[in-house]
C-alpha positions as CSV (number, residue, x, y, z in Angstrom):
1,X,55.0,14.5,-10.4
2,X,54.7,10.7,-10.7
3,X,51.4,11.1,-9.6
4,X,49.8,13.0,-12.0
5,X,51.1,11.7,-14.9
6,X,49.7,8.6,-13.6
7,X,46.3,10.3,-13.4
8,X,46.2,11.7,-17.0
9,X,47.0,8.3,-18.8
10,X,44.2,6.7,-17.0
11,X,41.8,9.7,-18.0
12,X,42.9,9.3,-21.4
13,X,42.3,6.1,-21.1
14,X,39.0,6.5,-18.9
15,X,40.3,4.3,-16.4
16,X,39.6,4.8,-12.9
17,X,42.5,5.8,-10.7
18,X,42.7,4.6,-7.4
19,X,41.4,5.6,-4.2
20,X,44.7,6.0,-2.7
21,X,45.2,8.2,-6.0
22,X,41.9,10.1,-6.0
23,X,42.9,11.1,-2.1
24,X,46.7,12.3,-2.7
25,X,44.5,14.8,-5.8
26,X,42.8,16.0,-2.7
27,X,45.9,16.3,-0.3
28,X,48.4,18.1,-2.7
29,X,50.0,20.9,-1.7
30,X,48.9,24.4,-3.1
31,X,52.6,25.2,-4.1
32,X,51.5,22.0,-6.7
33,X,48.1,23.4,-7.4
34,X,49.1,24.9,-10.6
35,X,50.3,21.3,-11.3
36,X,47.4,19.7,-10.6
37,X,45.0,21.6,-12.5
38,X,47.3,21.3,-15.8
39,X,46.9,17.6,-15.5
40,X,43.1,17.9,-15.2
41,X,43.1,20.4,-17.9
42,X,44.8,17.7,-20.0
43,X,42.2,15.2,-19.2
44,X,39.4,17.6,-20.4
45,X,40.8,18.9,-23.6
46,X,41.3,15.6,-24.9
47,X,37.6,14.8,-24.3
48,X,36.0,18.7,-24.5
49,X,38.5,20.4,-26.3
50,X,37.8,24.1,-25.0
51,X,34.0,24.4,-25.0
52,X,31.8,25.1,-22.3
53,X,28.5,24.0,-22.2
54,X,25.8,26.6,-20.5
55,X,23.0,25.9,-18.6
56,X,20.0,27.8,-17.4
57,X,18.0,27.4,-14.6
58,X,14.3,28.1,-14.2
59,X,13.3,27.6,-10.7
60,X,9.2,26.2,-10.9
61,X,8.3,26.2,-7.7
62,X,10.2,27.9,-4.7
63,X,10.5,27.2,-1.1
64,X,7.6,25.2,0.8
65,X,9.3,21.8,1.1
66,X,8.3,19.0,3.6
67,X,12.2,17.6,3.4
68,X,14.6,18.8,6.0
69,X,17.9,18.7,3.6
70,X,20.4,20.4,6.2
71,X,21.6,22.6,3.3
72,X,18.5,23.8,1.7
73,X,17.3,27.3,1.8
74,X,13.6,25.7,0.6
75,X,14.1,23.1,3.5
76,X,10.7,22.5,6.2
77,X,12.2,25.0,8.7
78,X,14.3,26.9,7.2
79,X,14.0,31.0,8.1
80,X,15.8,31.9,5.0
81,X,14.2,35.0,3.3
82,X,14.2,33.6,0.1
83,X,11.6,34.1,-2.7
84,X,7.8,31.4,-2.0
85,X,5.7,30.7,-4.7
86,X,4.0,27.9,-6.4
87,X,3.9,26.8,-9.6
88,X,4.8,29.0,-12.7
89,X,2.4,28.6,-15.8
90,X,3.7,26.9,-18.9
91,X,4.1,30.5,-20.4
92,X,5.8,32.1,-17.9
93,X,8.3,29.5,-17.2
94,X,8.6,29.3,-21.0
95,X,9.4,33.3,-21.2
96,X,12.0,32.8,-17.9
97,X,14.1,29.8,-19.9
98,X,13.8,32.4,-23.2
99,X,16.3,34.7,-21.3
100,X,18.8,32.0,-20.8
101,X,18.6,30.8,-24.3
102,X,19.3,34.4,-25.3
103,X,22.5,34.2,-23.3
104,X,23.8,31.3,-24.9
105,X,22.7,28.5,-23.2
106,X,22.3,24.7,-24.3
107,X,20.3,23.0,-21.7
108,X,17.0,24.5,-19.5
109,X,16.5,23.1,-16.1
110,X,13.2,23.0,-14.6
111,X,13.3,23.0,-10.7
112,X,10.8,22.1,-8.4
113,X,10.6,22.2,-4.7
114,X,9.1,19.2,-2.7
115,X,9.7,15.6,-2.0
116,X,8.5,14.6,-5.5
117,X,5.7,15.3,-8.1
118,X,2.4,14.2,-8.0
119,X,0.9,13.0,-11.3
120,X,-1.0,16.2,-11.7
121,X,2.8,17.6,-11.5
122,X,4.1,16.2,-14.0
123,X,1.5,16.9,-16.5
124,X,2.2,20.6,-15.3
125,X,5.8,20.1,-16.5
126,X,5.0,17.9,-19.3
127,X,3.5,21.1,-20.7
128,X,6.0,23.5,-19.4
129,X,8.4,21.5,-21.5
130,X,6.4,21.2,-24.5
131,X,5.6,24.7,-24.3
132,X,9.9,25.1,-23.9
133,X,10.4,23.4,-26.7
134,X,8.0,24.4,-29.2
135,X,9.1,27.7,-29.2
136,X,12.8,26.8,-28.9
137,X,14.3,24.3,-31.6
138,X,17.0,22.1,-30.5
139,X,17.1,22.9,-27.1
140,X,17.6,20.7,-24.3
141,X,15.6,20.3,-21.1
142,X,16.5,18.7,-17.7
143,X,14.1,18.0,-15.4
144,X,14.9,18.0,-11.6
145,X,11.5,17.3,-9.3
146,X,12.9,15.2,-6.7
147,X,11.7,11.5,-6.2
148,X,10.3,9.8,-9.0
149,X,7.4,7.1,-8.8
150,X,6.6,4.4,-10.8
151,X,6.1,5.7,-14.6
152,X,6.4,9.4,-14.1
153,X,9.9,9.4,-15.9
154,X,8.6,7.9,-18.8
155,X,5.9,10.2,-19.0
156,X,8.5,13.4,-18.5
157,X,10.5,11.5,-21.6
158,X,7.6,11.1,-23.7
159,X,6.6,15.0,-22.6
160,X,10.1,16.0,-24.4
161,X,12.7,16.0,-21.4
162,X,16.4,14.9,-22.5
163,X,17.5,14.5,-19.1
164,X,16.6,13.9,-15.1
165,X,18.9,15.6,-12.4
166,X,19.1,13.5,-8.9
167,X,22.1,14.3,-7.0
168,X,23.9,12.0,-4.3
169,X,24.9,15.4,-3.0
170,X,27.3,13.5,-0.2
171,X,28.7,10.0,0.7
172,X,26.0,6.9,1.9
173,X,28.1,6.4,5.2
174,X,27.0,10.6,5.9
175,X,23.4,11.2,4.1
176,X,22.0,10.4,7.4
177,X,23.5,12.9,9.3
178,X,22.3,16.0,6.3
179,X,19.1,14.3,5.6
180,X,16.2,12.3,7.8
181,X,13.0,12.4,5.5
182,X,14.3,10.4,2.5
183,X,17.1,7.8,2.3
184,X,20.6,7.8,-0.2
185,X,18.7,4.3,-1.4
186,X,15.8,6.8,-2.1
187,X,17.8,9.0,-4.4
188,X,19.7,6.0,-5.7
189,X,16.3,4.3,-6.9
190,X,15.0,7.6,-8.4
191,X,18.1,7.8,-10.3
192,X,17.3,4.2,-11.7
193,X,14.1,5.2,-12.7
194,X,15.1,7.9,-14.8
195,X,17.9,6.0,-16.4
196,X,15.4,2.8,-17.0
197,X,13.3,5.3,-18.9
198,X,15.9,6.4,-21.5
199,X,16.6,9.8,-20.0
200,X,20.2,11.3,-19.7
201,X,21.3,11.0,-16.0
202,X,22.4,13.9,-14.3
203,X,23.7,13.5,-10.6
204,X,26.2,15.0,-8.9
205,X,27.5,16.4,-5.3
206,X,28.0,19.0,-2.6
207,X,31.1,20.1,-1.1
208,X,31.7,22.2,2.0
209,X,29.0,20.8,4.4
210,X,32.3,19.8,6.7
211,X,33.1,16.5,4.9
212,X,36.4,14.5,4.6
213,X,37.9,13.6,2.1
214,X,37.1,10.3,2.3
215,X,33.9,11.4,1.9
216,X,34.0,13.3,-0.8
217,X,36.4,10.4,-2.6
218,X,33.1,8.0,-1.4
219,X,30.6,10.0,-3.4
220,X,31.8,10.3,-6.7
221,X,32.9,6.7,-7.0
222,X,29.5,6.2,-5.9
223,X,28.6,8.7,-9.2
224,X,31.3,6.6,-11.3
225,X,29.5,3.5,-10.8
226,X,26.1,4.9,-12.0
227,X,27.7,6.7,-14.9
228,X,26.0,9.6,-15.5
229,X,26.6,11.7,-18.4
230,X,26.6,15.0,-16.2
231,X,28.1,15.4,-12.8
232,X,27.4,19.3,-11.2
233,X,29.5,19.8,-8.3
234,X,28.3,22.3,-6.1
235,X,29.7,24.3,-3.4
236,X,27.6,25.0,-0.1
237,X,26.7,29.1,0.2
238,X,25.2,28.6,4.1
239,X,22.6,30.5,4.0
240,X,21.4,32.0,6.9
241,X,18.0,30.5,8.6
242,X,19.7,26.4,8.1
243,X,21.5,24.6,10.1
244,X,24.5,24.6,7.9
245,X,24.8,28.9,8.0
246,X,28.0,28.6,9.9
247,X,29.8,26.1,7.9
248,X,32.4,27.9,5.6
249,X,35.5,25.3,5.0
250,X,35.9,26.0,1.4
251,X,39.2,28.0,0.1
252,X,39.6,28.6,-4.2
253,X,42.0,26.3,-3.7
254,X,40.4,23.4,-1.8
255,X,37.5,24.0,-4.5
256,X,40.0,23.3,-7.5
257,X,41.6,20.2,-6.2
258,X,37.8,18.7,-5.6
259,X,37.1,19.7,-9.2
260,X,40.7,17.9,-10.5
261,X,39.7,15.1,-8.6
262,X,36.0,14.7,-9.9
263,X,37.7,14.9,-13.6
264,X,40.2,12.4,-13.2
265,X,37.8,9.9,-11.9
266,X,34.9,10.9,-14.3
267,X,37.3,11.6,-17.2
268,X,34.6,11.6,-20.4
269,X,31.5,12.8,-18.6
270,X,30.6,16.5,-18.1
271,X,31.5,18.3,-15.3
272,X,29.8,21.0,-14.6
273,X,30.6,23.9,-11.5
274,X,27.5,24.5,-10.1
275,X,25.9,26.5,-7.5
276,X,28.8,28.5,-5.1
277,X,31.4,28.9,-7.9
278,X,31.0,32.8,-7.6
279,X,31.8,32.8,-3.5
280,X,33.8,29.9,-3.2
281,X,36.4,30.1,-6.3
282,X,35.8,33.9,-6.6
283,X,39.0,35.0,-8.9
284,X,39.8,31.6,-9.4
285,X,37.0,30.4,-11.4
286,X,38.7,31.2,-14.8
287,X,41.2,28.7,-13.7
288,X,38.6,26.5,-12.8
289,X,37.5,26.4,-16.5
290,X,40.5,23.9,-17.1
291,X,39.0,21.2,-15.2
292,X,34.9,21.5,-15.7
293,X,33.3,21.8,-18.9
294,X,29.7,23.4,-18.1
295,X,28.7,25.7,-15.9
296,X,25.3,27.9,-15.2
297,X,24.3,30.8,-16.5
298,X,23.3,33.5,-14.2
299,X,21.2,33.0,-10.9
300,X,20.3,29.9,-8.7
301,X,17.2,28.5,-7.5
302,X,17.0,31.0,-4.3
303,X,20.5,33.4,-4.8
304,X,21.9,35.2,-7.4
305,X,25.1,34.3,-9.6
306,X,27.4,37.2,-11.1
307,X,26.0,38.8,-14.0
308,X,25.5,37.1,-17.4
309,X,27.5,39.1,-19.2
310,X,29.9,38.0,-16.9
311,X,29.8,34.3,-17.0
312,X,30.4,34.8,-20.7
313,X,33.0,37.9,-20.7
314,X,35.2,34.9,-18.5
315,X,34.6,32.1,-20.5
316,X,36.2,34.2,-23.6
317,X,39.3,36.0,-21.7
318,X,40.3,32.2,-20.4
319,X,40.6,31.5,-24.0
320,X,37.6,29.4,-24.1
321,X,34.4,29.2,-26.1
322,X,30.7,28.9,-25.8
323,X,29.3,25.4,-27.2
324,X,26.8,25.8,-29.7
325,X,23.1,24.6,-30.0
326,X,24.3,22.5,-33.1
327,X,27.4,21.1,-31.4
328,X,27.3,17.7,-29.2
329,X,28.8,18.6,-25.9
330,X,29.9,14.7,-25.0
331,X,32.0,12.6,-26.7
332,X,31.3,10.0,-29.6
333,X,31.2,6.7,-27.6
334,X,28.8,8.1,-25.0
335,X,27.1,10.4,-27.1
336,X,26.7,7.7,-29.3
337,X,25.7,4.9,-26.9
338,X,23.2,6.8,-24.4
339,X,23.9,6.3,-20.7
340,X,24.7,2.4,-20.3
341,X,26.8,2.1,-22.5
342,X,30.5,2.0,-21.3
343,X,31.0,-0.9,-19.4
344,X,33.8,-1.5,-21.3
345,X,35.5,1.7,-19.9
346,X,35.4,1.0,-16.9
347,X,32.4,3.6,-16.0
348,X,30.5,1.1,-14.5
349,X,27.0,-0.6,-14.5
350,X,24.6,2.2,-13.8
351,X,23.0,1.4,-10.9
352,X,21.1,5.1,-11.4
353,X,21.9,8.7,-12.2
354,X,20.3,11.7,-12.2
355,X,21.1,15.0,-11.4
356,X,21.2,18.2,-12.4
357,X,21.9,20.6,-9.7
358,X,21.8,20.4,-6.2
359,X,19.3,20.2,-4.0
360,X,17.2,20.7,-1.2
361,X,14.0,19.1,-0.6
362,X,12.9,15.4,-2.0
363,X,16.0,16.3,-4.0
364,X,15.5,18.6,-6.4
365,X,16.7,22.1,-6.7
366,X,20.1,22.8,-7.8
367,X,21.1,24.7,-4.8
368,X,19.5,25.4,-2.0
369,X,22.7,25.5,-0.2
370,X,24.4,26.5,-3.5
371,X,23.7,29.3,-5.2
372,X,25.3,32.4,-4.6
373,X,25.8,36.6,-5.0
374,X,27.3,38.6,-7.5
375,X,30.2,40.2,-5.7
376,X,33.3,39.4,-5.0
377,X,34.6,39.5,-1.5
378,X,37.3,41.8,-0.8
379,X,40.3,40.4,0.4
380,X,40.1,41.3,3.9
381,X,36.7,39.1,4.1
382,X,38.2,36.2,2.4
383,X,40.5,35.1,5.6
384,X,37.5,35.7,7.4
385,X,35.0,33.2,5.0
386,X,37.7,30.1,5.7
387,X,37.1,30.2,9.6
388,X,34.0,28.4,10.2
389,X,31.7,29.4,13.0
390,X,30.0,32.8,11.4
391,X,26.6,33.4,9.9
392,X,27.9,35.4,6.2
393,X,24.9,36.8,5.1
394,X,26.9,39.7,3.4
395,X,28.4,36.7,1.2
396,X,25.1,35.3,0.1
397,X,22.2,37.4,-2.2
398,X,19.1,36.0,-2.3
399,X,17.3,36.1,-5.5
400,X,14.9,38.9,-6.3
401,X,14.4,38.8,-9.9
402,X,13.8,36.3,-12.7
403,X,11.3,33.7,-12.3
404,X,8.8,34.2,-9.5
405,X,9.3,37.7,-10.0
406,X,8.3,41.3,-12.0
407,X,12.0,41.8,-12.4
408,X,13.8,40.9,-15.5
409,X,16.1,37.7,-15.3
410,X,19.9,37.4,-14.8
411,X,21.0,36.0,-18.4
């Protein structure tokens, strides 16, 4: 297919496609699926080889939000039964990322619920991390709090933090109709003040909140042109108790030609499947491998992921590996360079980033919306989950265990 070679010289060469190009990705036929995600597997083995990069996610502070993010389980309004607590001392979040690390992740990601941190947050989190990284040598930490003001991501920088996630989540033209209490510019700005203070930018979207493709095209050009070094793509679980529990559009296949698409337009960053993979791809996420780079290690912010073991069991039968604490998980000319430095690729002028997961509130969480249950669907279910219109609680587990909780984590 002309197209697709097309689309693998220019991510080899990290130049962007076209729209017109980035579209036909989204509109190709499954009988060329197979195609597709060969292409897109090219594209990330020439700048990942076949490592995946694991992440860990220690949710801080769950549920109470004042935002009303339409696909947030932690939303103001929301009925979800999910877990409610505030903030979890320096030891214990410390002991909750410990489990992770034991499973082979990289990168810790420290969640909080709410519109943004108060300056008495962040010197909570500026010892969570410093407690996090005393006791853990070489790892990384990624901070996701929501809005940023003035100074407070140079303080989380000086506290230790690697990287701030902010995530677009959906196209300018639509943030109005998922969001009212904060503005795209908002989450645009806060992603300029984390890259302004030297932290990696991390920022990323949602699919499967009834989008177009247009849409979904919009957004990470939008994420292009802030070149982050992380982009998580996340796939809405509706839970029940939002205003988004009856929207099911996703298929595994719809959910592979969005993560082909992402790659060939953000060749050299790291993609990374976020919250959903486990409902949305289901069998397919091995497959899904080819394209993303990264995923997360067990549970989500508010549901639960498929077991550990798991995760890692999958990455090994696909015939891929675990990245190593002493291995650098982006290439040399961005690795080398920070954030701003490819403007000669083509990756843009970085307008902002920041991002991590996906999120609900002042735009933090990764996953509210996104996170999702252990078990596979049976077959007979999965017509059902592509037919909008039905609450699927028996699709979505809420998270018991883990942080916020007596119960050992899911690692």
């Amino acid at each position: 297919m002309d197209l697709l070679n097309t689309l693998v010289d220019k991510g080899l060469r990290r130049e962007l496609p076209t729209r017109e190009e980035a579209l036909a990705v989204l509109a190709t036929s499954d009988d060329d699926l197979l195609d597709v995600v060969a292409a897109a597997g090219k594209v990330r083995r020439h700048w990942f080889g076949r490592r995946v990069k694991l992440n860990y996610l220690v949710n801080l502070k769950s549920g109470l939000c004042p935002e009303d993010c339409s696909y947030c389980s932690q939303r103001l309004g929301s009925t979800a039964g999910i877990l409610k607590y505030t903030w979890l001392k320096p030891d214990e979040a410390s002991k909750a990322a410990a489990a992770g690390l034991a499973g082979g992740a990289k990168r810790v990601c420290l969640v909080a619920s709410g519109r943004g941190p108060t300056d008495r947050d962040v010197d909570r989190v500026s010892d969570t991390i410093k407690a996090i990284k005393d006791q853990n040598e070489g790892v990384e930490v990624c901070a996701c709090l929501g809005l940023l003001s003035d100074g407070q991501a140079e303080r989380l920088r000086d506290a230790g933090a690697d990287a701030y996630n902010h995530n677009l989540n959906t196209s300018e033209a639509t943030y109005g109709d998922i969001t009212t209490t904060h503005t795209y510019a908002d989450r645009v700005d806060t992603v300029q003040k984390a890259h302004s203070a030297g932290l990696s930018a991390c920022s990323g979207l949602i699919a499967g909140m009834g989008e177009s493709d247009e849409d979904l095209v919009d957004v990470v050009y939008s994420l292009r042109e802030l070149d982050p070094d992380s982009v998580p793509v996340n796939f809405l679980i509706p839970f029940e108790g939002t205003p988004l529990a009856k929207e099911w559009h996703l298929t595994p296949q719809r959910c592979l030609r969005i993560l082909a698409m992402v790659r060939f337009v953000c060749p050299d960053v790291e993609v990374r499947i976020a919250g959903g993979r486990e409902v949305h791809l289901r069998t397919m996420q091995p497959l899904a491998l080819n394209l993303a780079n990264s995923i997360f290690l067990g549970d989500y912010l508010t549901s639960e992921g498929q077991a550990g073991k798991a995760d890692l069991d999958m990455i090994a039968d696909a015939g891929f590996e675990v990245e190593g604490a002493d291995q650098v998980t982006l290439p040399d000319h961005r690795a080398a360079g920070g954030c701003g430095s490819h403007a000669e690729a083509g990756c843009g002028a970085h307008e902002g980033a920041g991002g991590c997961g996906t999120h609900g509130g002042g735009g933090c969480g990764t996953h509210e919306g996104a996170g999702v249950c252990g078990s596979v669907p049976a077959a007979a279910e999965r017509s059902e989950q592509s037919e909008p219109g039905e609450v699927r609680s028996d699709l979505v587990a809420v998270r018991r265990r883990g942080a916020g909780t007596d119960l050992a984590p899911n690692a």
